[in-house]
Legacy VTK file of the C-alpha trace (Angstrom):
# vtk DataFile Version 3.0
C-alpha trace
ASCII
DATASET POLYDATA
POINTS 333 float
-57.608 59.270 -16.805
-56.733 56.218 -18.597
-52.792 56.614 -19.877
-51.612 53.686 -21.480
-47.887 52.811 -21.445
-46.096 50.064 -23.543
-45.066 47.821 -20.276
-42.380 46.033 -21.783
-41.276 46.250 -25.476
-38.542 43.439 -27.257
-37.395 43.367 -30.883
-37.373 40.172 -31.893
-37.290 39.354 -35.863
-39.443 36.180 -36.026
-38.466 34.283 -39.091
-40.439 31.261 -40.734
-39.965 28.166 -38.048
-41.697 25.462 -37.446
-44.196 25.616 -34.403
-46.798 23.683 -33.270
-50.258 25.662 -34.426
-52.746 26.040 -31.358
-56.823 26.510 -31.239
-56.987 30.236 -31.114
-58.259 31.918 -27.799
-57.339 34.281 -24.882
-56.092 32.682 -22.096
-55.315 35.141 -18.679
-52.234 34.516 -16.226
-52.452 35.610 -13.322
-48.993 37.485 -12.018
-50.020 38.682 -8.566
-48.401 36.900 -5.331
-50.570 34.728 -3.280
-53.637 36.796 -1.117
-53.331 40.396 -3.192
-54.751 41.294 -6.614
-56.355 38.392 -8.301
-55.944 36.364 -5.672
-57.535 38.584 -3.047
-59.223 36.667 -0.488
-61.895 39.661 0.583
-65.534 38.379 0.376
-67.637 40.424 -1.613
-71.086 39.978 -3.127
-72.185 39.105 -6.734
-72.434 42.338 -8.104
-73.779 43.363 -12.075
-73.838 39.675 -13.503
-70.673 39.135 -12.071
-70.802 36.046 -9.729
-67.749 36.013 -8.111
-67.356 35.979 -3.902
-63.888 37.554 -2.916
-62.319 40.510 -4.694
-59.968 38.527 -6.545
-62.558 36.425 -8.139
-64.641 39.020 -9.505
-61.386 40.964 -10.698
-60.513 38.047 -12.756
-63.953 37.639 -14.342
-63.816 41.123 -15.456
-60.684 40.202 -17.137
-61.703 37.176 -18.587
-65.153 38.718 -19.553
-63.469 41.553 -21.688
-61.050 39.048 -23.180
-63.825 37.125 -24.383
-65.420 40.299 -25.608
-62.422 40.939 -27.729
-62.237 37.105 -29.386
-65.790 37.629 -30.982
-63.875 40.346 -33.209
-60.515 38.857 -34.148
-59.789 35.812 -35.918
-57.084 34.082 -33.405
-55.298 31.174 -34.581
-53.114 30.701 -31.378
-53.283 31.130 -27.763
-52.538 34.688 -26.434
-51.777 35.137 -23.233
-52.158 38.069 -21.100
-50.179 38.202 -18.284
-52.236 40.559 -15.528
-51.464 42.111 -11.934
-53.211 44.405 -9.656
-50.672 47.020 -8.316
-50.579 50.764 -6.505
-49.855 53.320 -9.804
-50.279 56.806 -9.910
-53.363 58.602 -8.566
-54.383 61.861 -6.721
-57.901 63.117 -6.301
-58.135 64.596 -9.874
-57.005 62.026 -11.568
-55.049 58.850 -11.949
-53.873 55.968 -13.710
-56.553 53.209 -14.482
-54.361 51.436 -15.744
-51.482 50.222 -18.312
-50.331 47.469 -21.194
-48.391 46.834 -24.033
-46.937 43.830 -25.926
-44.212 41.775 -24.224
-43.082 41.438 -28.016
-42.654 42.732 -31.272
-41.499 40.409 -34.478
-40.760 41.509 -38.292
-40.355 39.857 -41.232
-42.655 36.482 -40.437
-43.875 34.154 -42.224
-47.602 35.895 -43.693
-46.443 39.542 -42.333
-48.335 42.176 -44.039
-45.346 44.377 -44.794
-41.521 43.376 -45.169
-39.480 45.443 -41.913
-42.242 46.383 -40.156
-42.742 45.623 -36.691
-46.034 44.383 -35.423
-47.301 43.260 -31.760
-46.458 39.695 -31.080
-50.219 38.657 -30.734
-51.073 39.563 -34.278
-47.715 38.354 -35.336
-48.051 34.935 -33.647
-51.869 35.028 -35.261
-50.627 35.894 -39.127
-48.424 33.012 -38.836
-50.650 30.289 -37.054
-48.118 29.119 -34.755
-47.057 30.986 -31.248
-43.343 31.392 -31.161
-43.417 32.196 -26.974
-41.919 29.785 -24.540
-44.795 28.333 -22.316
-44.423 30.515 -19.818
-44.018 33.359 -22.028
-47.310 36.032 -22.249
-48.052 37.975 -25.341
-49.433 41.376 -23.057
-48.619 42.577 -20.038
-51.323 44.564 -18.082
-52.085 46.259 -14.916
-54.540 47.747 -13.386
-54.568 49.984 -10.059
-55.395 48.451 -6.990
-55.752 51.742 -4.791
-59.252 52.580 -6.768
-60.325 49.749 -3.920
-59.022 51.417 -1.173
-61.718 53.744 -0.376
-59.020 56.597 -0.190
-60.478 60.062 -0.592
-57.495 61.595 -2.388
-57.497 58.383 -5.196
-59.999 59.771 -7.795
-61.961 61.371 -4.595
-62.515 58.239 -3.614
-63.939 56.764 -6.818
-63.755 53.022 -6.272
-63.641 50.277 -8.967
-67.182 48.823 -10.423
-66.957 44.696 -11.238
-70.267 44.236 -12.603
-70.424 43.333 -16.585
-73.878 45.004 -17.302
-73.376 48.901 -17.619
-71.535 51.776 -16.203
-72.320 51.484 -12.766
-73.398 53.331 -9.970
-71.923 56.711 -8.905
-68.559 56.943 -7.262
-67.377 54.413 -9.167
-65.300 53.472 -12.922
-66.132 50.395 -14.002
-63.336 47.866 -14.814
-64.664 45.907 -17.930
-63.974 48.924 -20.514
-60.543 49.934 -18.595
-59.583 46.393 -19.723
-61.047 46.518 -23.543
-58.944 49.776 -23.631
-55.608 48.510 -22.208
-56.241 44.981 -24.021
-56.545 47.224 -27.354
-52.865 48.956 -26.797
-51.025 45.130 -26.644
-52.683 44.053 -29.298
-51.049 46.385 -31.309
-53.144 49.990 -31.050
-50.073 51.916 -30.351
-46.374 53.024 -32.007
-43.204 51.869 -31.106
-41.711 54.985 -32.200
-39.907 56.700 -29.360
-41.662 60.074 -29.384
-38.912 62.123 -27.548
-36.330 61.576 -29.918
-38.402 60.708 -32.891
-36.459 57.626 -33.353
-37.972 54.201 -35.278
-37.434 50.890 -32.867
-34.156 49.740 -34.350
-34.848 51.474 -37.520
-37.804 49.828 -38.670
-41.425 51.297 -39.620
-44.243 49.916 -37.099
-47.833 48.692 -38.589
-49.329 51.635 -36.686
-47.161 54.298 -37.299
-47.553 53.495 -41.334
-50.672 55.024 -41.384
-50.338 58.526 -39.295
-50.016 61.366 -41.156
-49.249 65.062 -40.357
-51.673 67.545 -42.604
-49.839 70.484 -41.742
-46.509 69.104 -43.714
-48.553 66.422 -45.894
-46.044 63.952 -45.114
-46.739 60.347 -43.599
-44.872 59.786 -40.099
-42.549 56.557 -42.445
-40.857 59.242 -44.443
-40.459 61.872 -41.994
-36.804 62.418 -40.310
-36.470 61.835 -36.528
-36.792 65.333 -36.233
-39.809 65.343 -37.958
-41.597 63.488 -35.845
-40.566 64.634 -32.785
-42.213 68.175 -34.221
-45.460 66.463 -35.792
-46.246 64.130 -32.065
-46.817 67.614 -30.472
-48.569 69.174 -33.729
-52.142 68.820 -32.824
-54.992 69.188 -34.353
-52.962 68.038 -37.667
-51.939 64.058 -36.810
-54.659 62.405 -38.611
-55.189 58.420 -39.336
-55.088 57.738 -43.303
-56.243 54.025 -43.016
-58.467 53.121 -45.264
-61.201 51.247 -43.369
-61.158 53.910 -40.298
-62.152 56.568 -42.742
-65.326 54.551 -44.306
-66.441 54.245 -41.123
-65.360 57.446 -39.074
-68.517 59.008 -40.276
-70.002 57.756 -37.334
-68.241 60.374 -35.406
-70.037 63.681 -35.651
-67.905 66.195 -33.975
-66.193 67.964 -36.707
-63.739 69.155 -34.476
-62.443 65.543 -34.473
-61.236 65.828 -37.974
-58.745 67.257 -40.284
-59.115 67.182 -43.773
-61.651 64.651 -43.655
-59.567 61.956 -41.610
-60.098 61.453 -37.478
-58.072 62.954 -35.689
-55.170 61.242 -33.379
-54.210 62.672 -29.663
-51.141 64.989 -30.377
-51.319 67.734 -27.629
-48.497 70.419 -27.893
-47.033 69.088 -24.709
-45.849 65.369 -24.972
-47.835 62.883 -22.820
-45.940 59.877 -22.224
-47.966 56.497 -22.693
-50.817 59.065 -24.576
-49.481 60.686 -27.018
-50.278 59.708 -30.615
-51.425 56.106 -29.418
-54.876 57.139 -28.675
-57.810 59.215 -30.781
-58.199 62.902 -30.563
-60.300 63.316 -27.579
-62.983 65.696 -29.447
-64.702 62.780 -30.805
-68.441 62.745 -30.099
-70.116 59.897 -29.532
-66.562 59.233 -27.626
-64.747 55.972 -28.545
-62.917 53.653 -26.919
-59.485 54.047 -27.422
-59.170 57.997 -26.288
-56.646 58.862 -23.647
-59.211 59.327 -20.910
-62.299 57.214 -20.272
-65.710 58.653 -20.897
-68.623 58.046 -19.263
-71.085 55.962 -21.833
-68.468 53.500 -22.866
-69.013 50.298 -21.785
-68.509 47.339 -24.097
-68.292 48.809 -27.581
-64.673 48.649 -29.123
-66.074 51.270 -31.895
-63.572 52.324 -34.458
-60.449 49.582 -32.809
-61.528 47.014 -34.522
-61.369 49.116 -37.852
-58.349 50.441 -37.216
-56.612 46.965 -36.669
-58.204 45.490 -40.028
-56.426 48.390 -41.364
-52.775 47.237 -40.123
-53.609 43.845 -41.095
-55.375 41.915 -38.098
-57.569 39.490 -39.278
-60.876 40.659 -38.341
-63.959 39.220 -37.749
-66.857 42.189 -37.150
-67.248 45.258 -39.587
-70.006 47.088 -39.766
-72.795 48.623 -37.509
-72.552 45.790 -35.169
-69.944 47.061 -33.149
-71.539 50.668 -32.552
-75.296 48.804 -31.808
-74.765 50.605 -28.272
-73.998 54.501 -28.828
-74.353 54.585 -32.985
-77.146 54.726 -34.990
-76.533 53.425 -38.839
LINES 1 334
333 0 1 2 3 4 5 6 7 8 9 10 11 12 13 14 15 16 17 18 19 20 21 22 23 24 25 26 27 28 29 30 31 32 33 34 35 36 37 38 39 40 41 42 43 44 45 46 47 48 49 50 51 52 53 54 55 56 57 58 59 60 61 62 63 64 65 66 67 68 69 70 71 72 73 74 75 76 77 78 79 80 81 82 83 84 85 86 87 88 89 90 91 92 93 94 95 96 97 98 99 100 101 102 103 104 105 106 107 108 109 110 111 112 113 114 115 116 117 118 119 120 121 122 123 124 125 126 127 128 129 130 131 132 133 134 135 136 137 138 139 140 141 142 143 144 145 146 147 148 149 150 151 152 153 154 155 156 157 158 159 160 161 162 163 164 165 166 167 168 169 170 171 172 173 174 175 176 177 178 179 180 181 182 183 184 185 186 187 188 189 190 191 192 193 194 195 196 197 198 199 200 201 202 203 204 205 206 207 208 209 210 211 212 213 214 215 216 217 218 219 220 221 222 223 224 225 226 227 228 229 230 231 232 233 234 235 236 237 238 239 240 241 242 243 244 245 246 247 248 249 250 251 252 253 254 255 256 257 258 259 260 261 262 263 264 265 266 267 268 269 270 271 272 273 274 275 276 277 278 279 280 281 282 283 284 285 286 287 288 289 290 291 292 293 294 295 296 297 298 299 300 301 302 303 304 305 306 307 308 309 310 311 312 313 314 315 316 317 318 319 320 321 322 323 324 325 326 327 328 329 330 331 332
């Protein structure tokens, strides 16, 4: 199961300073201590177009390869950094956590911000206003990925183990890492709310780009005007969270399950009991052909980001690819 949680969340109100603009690009830090993780020593063989010869090196051209992946669809205009580590999380034989991110930032009210009090990820932030606003050592998204899936333990994912080749699914008995890491890269960029779902409560009182654009069909009412109460009702109010943006819907119709609609708009993930890290920051997962961004990864998804990229033109990413291109694996126009 893939369950993405927001590692580490500021508020920080970025007003109009002057910065030093950068050439836009992903760059990836490497945050695990000397010998483990990234820097895993273990020889291994070149494996799926992946040419790396200890663990650690193919690891990090996984990361680097679905970075890259995710720069040919976003206009960057300043360095983001992604700070990465390889670490033990939660996993049994049924299931387990691939992996997690989030932004290490949020910022309002910049210079070139799509809406006035609205809180948006500090990557898109920094890239609306063409100049990063971090400190040096400062990343934009935090993420991490489970190290046990290399283990060879039978009662982690019964003994699934982690595929590093960049050229398809892999063989069986094992998840491949590349679109984990397109997923989890997805959620800092800014696929996710900031709303805290338990209590229903806006982050410091402000709207979020993401959250603008949920609505509840059962109550007509969009999750902005809603009470605190509201929304802690309408996160658990499945099938009836839908997504209203705009450039989503003109191309949802590439999803033909049915069931993954409501009222004509795709569905979000809004089960009755409240997954933390899941809920409402991932689609309804009754879409067929499967996407991307669902709370558990489906076989069949490798490199496609599908419907993301529409869904961050809709809260104001400057996009790049629209269009068939992006489903030329698993769509058919």
């Amino acid at each position: 199961m893939i369950r993405a949680v927001i590692a580490v969340i500021l508020a920080i109100a970025l007003l109009g300073i002057d910065e030093k603009v950068n050439a836009g690009q992903f760059v990836t830090v490497n945050l695990d201590p000397p010998n483990e993780g990234l820097n895993d020593p273990e020889p291994v063989d070149p494996v799926g177009g992946n040419d790396g010869t200890t663990l650690g090196e193919q690891r990090m051209n996984v990361l680097e390869a679905a970075a890259e992946r995710w720069a040919e669809f976003l206009q960057l205009t300043v360095e983001i950094r992604i700070g990465a580590t390889f670490e033990e999380l939660e996993c049994d034989s049924a299931s387990g956590v691939l992996g997690f991110a989030g932004p290490t930032f949020v910022a309002a009210n910049f210079i070139n911000a799509p809406e006035t009090d609205t809180w948006y990820s500090i990557s898109q932030a920094d890239t609306l206003r063409g100049a990063d606003t971090q400190d040096p050592g400062d990343q934009h998204i935090s993420t991490t990925y489970n190290v046990r899936l290399d283990d060879g333990d039978s009662g982690c994912l019964a003994g699934n183990t982690w595929y590093y080749g960049l050229d398809g699914e892999g063989p069986s008995g094992t998840v491949p890492l590349f679109p984990v890491v397109l997923h989890e890269l997805a959620h800092g960029l800014g696929f996710l709310t900031f709303v805290e779902l338990e209590s229903g409560e806006k982050l410091n009182g402000l709207d979020d780009a993401y959250m603008m654009f949920l609505r509840d069909q059962a109550t007509g009412k969009d999750w902005p005007d809603m009470s605190d109460e509201e929304r802690v009702d309408s996160a658990v109010n499945d099938p009836n969270i839908v997504w209203t943006g705009s450039t989503v819907d003109s191309m949802s119709d590439r999803v033909t399950a049915s069931e993954a609609f409501n009222g004509g708009l795709l569905r979000m993930h809004a089960p009755d009991e409240l997954e933390a890290g899941s809920s409402i920051s991932h689609w309804t997962p009754d879409a067929d052909p499967p996407l991307l961004m669902e709370p558990s990864r489906n076989p069949g998804i490798f490199d496609d980001v599908d419907l993301t990229s529409a869904l961050f033109d809709d809260i104001g990413w400057p996009v790049n690819v629209l269009g068939i291109e992006i489903f030329q694996d698993r769509f058919e126009e």
